[in-house]
C-alpha positions in Angstrom: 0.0 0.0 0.0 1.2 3.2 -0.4 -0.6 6.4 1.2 0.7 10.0 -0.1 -0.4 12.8 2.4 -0.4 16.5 1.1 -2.3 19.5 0.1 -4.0 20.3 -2.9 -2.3 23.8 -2.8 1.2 22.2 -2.8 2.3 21.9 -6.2 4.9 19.5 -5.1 2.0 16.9 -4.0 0.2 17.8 -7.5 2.9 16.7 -9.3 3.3 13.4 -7.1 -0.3 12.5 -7.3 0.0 12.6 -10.7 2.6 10.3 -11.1 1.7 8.1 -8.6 -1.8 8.1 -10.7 0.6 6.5 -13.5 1.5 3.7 -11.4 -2.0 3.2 -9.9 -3.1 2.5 -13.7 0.0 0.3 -13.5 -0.3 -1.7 -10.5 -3.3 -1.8 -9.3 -3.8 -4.8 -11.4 -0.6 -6.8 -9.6 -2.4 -6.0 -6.2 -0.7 -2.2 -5.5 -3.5 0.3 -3.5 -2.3 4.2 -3.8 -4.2 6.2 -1.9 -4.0 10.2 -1.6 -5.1 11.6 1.5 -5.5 15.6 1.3 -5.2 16.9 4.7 -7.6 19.8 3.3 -10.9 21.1 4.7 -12.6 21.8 1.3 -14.1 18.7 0.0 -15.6 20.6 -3.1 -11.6 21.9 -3.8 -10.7 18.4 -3.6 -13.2 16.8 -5.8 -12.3 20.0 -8.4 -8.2 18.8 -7.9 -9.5 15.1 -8.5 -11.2 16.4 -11.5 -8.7 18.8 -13.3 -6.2 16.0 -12.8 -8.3 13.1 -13.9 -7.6 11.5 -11.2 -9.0 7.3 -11.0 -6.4 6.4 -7.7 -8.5 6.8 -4.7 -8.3 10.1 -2.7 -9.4 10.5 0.8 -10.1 13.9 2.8 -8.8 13.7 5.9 -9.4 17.3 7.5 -9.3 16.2 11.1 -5.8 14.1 10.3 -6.9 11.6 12.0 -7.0 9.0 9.4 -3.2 8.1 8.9 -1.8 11.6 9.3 -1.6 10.7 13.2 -0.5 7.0 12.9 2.1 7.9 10.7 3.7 10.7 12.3 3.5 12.9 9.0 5.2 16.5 9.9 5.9 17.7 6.2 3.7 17.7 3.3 4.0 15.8 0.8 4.9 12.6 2.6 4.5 9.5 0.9 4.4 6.1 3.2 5.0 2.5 1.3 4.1 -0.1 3.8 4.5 -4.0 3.0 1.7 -7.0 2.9 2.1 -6.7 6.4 1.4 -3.2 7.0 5.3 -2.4 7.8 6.6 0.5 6.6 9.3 -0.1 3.8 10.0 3.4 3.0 9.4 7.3 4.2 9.5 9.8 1.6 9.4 13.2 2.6 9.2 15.9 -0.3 8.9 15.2 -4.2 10.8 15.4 -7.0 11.8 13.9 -10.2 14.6 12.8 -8.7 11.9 10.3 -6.4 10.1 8.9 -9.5 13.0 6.0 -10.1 12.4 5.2 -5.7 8.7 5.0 -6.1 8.7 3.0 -8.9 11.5 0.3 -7.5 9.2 0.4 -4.5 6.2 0.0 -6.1 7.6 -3.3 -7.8 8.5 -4.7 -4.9 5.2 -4.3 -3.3 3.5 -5.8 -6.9 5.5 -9.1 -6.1 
C-alpha cells in the first residue's frame, strides 16, 4: 500500500499525485492500492483537484488528520508512506521530486511481487 499525504495547494503533492496516478493505472492490477489523502478542509476543492487531474487512484479527505496523518507521524507535506503486505513500513518519503520517481517506482515493484 502506499498512502501520499499533502495538500492540494502544494504543487509538489500535485505533481506526485499525478505520477503516482501512473502507477496506480499500472499496478493496481498486480495488487498495489495508492491512496491520496488531502489533509484539506474543502471537499468541493478536492473533488475539483481530482477532476482537473483526472484523477481514478483513490483520494481520501482527511481534514481532522486523524485517518493516517496521526498514525504515521506525518510533519511535512508531501509525505508519501510505502508499507508491505504486512502493514510495515518499507520506505518514508518526505518531499517530491523527479529525482523520487525512479524510488517509487523500484518500491512499487516490490510491493507488486
Amino acid at each position: 500500500m502506499v498512502l501520499s499525504f499533502g495538500n492540494i495547494g502544494n504543487p509538489f503533492w500535485a505533481r506526485e499525485v499525478q505520477f503516482l496516478e501512473k502507477l496506480h493505472q499500472q499496478y493496481a492490477s498486480k495488487g498495489v492500492v495508492i491512496v491520496a489523502v488531502a489533509l484539506d478542509a474543502d471537499r468541493q476543492a478536492v473533488k475539483a483537484f481530482v477532476e482537473k487531474y483526472k484523477l481514478t487512484l483513490p483520494v481520501t479527505v482527511d481534514s481532522e488528520k486523524l485517518t493516517g496523518a496521526e498514525l504515521y507521524r506525518v510533519t511535512a507535506l508531501p509525505t508519501t508512506i510505502f508499507t508491505d503486505r504486512a502493514h510495515k513500513v518499507t520506505l518514508r518519503q518526505i518531499g517530491f521530486s523527479k529525482q523520487h520517481e525512479k524510488l517509487f517506482e523500484q518500491e512499487i515493484q516490490k510491493l507488486a511481487q
